[in-house]
Short mmCIF file of the C-alpha atoms (twelve columns), coordinates in Angstrom:
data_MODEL
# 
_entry.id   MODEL 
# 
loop_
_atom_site.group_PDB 
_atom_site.id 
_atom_site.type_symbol 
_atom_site.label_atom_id 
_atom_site.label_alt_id 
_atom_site.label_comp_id 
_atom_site.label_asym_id 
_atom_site.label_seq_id 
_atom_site.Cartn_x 
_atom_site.Cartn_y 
_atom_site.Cartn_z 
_atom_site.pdbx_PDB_model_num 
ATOM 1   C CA . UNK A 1   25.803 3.727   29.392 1 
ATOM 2   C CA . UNK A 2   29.178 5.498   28.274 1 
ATOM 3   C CA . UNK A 3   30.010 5.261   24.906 1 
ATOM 4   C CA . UNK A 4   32.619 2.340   24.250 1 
ATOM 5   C CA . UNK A 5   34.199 4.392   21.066 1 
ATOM 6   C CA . UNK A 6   36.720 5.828   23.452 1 
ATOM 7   C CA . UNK A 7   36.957 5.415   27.334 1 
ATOM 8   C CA . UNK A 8   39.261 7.782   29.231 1 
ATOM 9   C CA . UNK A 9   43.395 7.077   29.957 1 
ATOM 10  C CA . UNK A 10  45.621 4.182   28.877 1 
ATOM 11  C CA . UNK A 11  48.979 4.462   30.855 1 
ATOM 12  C CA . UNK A 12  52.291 2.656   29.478 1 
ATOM 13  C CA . UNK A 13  54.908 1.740   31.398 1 
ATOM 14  C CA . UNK A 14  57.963 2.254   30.381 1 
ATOM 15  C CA . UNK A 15  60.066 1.213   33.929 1 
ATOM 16  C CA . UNK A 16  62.485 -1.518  34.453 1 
ATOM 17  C CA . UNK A 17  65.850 -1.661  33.679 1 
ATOM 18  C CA . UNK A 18  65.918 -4.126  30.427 1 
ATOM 19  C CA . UNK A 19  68.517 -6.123  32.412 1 
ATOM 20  C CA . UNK A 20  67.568 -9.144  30.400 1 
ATOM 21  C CA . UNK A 21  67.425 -7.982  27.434 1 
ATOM 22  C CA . UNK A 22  70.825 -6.247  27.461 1 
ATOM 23  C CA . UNK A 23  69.516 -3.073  25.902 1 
ATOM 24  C CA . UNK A 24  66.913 -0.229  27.082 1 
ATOM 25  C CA . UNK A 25  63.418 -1.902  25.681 1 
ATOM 26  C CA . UNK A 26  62.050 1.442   25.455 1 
ATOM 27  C CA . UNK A 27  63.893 1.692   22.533 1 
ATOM 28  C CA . UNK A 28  62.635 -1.050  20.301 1 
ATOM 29  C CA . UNK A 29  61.361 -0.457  16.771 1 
ATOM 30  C CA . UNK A 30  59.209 -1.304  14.337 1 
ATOM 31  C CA . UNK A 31  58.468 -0.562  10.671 1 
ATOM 32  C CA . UNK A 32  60.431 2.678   11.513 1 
ATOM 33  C CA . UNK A 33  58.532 3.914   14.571 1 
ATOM 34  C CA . UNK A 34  59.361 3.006   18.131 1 
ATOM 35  C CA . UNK A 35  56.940 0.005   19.672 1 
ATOM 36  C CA . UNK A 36  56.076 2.308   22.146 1 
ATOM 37  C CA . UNK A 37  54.021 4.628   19.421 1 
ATOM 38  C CA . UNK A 38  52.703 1.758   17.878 1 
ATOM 39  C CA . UNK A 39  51.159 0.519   20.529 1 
ATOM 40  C CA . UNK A 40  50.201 4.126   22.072 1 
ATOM 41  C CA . UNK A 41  48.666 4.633   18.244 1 
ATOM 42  C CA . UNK A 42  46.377 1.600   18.853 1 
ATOM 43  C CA . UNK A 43  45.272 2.446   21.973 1 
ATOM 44  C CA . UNK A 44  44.429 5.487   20.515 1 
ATOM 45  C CA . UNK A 45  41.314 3.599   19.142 1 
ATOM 46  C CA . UNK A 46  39.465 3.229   21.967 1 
ATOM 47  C CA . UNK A 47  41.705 5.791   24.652 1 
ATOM 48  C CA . UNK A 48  41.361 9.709   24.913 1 
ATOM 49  C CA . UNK A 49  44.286 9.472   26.749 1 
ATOM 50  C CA . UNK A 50  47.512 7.863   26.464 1 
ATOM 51  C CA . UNK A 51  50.205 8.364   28.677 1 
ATOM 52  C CA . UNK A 52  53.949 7.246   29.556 1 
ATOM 53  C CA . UNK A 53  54.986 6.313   33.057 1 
ATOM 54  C CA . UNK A 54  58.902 6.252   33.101 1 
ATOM 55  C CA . UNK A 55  61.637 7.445   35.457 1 
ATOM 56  C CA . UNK A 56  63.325 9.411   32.724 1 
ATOM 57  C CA . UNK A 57  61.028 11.348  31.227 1 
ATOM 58  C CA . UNK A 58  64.042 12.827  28.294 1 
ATOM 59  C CA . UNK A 59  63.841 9.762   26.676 1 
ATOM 60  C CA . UNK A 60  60.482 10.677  25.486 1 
ATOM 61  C CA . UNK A 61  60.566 14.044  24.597 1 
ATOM 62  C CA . UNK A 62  60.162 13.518  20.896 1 
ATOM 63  C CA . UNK A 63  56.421 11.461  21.487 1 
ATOM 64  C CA . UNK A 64  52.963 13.377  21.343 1 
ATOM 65  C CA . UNK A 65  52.068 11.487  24.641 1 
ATOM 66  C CA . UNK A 66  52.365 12.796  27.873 1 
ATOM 67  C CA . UNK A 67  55.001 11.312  30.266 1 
ATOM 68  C CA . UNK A 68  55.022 11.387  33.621 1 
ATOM 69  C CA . UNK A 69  57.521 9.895   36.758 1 
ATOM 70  C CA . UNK A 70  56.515 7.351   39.081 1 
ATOM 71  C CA . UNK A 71  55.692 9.400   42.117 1 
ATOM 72  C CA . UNK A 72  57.246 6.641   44.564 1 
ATOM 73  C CA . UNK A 73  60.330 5.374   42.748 1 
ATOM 74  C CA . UNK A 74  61.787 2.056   42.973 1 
ATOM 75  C CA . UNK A 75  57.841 0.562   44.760 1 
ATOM 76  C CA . UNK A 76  57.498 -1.943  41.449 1 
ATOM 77  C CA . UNK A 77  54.047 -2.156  39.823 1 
ATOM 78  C CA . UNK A 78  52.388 -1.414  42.909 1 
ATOM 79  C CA . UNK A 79  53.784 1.617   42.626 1 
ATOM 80  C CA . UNK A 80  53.204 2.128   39.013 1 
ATOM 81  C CA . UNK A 81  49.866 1.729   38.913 1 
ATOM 82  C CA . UNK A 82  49.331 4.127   41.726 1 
ATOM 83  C CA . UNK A 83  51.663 6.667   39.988 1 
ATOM 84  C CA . UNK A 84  48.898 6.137   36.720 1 
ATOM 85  C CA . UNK A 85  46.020 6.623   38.733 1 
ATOM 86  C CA . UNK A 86  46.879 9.578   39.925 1 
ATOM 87  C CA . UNK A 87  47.798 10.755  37.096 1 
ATOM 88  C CA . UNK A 88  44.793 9.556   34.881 1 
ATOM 89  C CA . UNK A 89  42.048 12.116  34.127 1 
ATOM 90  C CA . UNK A 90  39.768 9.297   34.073 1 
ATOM 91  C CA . UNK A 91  38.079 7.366   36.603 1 
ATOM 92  C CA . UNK A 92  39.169 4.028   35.069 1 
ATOM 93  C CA . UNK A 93  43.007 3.053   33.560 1 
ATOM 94  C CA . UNK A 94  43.908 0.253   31.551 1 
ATOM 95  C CA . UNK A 95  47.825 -0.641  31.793 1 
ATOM 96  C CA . UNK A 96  49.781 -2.036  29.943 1 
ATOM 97  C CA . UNK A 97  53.737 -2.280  29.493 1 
ATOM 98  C CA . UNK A 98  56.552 -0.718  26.563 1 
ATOM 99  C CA . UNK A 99  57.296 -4.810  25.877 1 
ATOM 100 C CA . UNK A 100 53.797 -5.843  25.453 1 
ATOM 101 C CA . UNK A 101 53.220 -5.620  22.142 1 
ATOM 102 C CA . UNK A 102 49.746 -6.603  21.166 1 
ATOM 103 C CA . UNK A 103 47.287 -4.293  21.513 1 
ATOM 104 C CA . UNK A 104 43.954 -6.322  21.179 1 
ATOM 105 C CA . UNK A 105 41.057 -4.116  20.509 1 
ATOM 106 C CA . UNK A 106 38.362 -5.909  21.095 1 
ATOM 107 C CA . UNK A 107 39.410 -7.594  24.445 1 
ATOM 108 C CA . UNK A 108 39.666 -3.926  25.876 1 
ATOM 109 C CA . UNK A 109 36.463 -3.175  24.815 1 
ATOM 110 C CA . UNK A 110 35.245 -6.772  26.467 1 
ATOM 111 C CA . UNK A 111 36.862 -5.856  29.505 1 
ATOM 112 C CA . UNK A 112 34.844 -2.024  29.117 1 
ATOM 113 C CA . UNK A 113 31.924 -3.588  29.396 1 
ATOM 114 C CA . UNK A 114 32.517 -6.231  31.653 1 
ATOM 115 C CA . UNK A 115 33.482 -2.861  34.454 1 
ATOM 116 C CA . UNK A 116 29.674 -0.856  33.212 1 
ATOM 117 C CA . UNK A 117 28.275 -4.421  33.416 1 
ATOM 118 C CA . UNK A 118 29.518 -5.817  36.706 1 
ATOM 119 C CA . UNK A 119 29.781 -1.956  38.215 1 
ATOM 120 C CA . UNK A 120 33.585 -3.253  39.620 1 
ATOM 121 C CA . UNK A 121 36.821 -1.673  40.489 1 
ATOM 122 C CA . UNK A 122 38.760 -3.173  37.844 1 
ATOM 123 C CA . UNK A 123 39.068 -6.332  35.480 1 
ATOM 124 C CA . UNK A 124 41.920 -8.698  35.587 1 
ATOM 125 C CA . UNK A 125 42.175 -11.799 32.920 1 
ATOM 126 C CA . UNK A 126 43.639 -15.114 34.465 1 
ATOM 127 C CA . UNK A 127 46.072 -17.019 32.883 1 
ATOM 128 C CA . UNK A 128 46.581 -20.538 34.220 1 
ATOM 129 C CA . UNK A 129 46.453 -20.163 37.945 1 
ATOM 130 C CA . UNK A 130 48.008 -17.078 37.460 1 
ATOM 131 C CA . UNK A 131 47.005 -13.594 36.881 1 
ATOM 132 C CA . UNK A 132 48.159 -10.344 34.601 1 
ATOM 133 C CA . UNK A 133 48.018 -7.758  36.450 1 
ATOM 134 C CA . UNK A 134 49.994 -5.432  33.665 1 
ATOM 135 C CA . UNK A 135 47.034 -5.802  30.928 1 
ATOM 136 C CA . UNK A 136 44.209 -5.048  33.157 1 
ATOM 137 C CA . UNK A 137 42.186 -2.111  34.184 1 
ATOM 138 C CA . UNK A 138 42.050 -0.184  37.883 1 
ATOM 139 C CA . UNK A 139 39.817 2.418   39.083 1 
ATOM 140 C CA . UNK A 140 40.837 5.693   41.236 1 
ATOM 141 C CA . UNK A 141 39.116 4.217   43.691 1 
ATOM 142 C CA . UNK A 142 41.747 2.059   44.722 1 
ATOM 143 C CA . UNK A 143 44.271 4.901   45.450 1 
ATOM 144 C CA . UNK A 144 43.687 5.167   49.319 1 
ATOM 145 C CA . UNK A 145 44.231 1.661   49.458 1 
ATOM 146 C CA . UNK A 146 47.518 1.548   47.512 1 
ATOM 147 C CA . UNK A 147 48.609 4.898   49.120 1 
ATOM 148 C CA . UNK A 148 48.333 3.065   52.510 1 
ATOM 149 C CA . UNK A 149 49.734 0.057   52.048 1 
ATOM 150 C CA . UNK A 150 53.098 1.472   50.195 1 
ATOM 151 C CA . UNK A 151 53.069 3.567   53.486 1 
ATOM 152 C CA . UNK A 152 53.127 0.289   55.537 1 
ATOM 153 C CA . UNK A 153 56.229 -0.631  52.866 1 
ATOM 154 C CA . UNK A 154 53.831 -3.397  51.949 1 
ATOM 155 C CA . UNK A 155 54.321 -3.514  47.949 1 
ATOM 156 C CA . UNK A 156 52.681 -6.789  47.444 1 
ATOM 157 C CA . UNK A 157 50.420 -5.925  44.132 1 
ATOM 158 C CA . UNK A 158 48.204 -9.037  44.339 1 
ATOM 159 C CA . UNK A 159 47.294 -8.198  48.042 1 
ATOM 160 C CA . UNK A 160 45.732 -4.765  46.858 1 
ATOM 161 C CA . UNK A 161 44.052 -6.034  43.402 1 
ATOM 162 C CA . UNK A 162 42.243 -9.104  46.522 1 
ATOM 163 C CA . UNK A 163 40.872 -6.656  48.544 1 
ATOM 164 C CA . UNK A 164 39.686 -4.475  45.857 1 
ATOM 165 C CA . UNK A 165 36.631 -4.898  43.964 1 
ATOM 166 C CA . UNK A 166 38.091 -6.767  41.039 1 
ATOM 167 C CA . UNK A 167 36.346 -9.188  37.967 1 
ATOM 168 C CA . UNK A 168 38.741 -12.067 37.296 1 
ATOM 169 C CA . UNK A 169 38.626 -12.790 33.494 1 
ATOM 170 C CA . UNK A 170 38.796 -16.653 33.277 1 
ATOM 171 C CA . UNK A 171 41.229 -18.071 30.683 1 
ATOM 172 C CA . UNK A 172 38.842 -19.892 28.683 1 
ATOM 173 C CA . UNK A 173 36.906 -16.237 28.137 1 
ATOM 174 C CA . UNK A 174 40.126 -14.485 27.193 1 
ATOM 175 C CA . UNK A 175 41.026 -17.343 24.567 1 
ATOM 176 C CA . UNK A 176 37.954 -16.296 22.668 1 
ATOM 177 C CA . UNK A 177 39.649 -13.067 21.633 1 
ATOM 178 C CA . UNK A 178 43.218 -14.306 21.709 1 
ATOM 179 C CA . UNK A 179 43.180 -18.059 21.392 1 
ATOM 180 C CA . UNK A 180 46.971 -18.393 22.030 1 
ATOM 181 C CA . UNK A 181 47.386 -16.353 24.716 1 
ATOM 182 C CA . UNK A 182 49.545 -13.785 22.420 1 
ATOM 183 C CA . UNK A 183 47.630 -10.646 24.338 1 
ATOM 184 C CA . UNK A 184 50.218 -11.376 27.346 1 
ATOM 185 C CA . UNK A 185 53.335 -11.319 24.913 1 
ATOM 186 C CA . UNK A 186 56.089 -10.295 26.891 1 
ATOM 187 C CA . UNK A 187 59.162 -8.989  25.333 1 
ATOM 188 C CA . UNK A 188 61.818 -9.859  28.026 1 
ATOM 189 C CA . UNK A 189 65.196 -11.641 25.969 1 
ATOM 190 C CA . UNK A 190 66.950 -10.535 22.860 1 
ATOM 191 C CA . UNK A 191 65.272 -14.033 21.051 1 
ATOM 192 C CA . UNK A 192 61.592 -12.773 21.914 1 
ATOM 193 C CA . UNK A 193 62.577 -9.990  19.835 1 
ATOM 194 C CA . UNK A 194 61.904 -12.423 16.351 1 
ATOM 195 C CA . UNK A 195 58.195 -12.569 17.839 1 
ATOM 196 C CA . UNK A 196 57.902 -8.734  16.617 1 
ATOM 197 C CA . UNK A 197 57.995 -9.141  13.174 1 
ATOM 198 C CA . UNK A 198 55.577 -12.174 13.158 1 
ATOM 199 C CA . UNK A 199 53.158 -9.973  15.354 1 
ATOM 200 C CA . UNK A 200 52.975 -7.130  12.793 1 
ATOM 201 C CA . UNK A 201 52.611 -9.397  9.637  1 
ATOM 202 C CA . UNK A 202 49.454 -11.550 11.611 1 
ATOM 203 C CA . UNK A 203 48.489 -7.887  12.370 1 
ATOM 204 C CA . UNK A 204 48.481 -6.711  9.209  1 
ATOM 205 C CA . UNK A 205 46.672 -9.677  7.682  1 
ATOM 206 C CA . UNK A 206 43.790 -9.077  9.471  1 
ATOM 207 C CA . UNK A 207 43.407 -4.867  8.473  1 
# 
């Protein structure tokens, strides 16, 4: 079995036009460093490879990380996460987003494990009767599929991750590592923004 001390590419998105929250996201801080290198510095735990998916690839000059443009612009996530895995050097991604701020270790290993274990095509937790697709993991595998469908200018994520080869993560399993839910924090409004700074003290309680 591979080694679960690191395990391949994490790709970040850094897309979407921060519309809500009235300023580019991508730019958020945190005890001095952008969120974006925090989180790309804890994925570093467990990742051999981090990179940034965003449509203006400037913004990121200054970051050790690589950073890459969507290769069909404007297709949504869909498109996304077929822009990561082809980009990947690994056979397996994990995604996540520039306004998702927890990073939970031991849930990506969980979900590692649960893909060796279950020999699937990805790993998707469930949240309610709904589903996040941005803090999962997808396999090359899946490209054709994607690649096809965004041809048929069908860019319906959920159709692709139901026809693929995916283990659904119940709720009650992903409340064992996150009990509130706090994995799917989503930073979309200028008053989620207070949620950072309680993040980062919890986190630093615990190391």
């Amino acid at each position: 079995m591979q080694s679960l001390k690191k395990f391949g590419t994490a790709v970040i998105l850094c897309g979407g036009k921060s519309s809500r929250m009235g300023f580019d996201k991508c730019k958020l801080k945190i005890k001095g460093k952008f969120l974006i290198e925090v989180i790309g510095e804890k994925l570093e735990e467990v990742f051999d490879e981090i990179i940034l998916l965003s449509n203006d690839d400037d913004k990121f000059k200054h970051m050790k990380y690589k950073v890459f443009q969507d290769i069909i612009p404007n297709s949504g996530p869909i498109g996304a996460i077929y822009s990561a895995l082809k980009y990947a050097s690994s056979e397996y991604v994990f995604i996540t987003a520039c306004d998702m701020p927890v990073v939970n270790i031991d849930f990506i290993k969980y979900m590692m494990e649960l893909i060796q274990l279950k020999q699937v095509e990805g790993t998707v937790a469930c949240k309610s009767e709904f589903i996040e697709p941005l803090y999962a993991f997808y396999s090359k595998s899946m490209i054709e599929k994607i690649e096809n469908q965004i041809n048929n200018q069908n860019y319906k994520l959920l159709q692709i991750i139901d026809s693929s080869k995916i283990h659904y993560i119940e709720e009650s399993e992903v409340r064992k590592y996150s009990s509130n839910l706090e994995i799917f924090t989503n930073l979309n409004y200028k008053e989620d923004l207070s949620l950072l700074n309680k993040i980062f003290l919890e986190d630093n309680k615990k190391s």
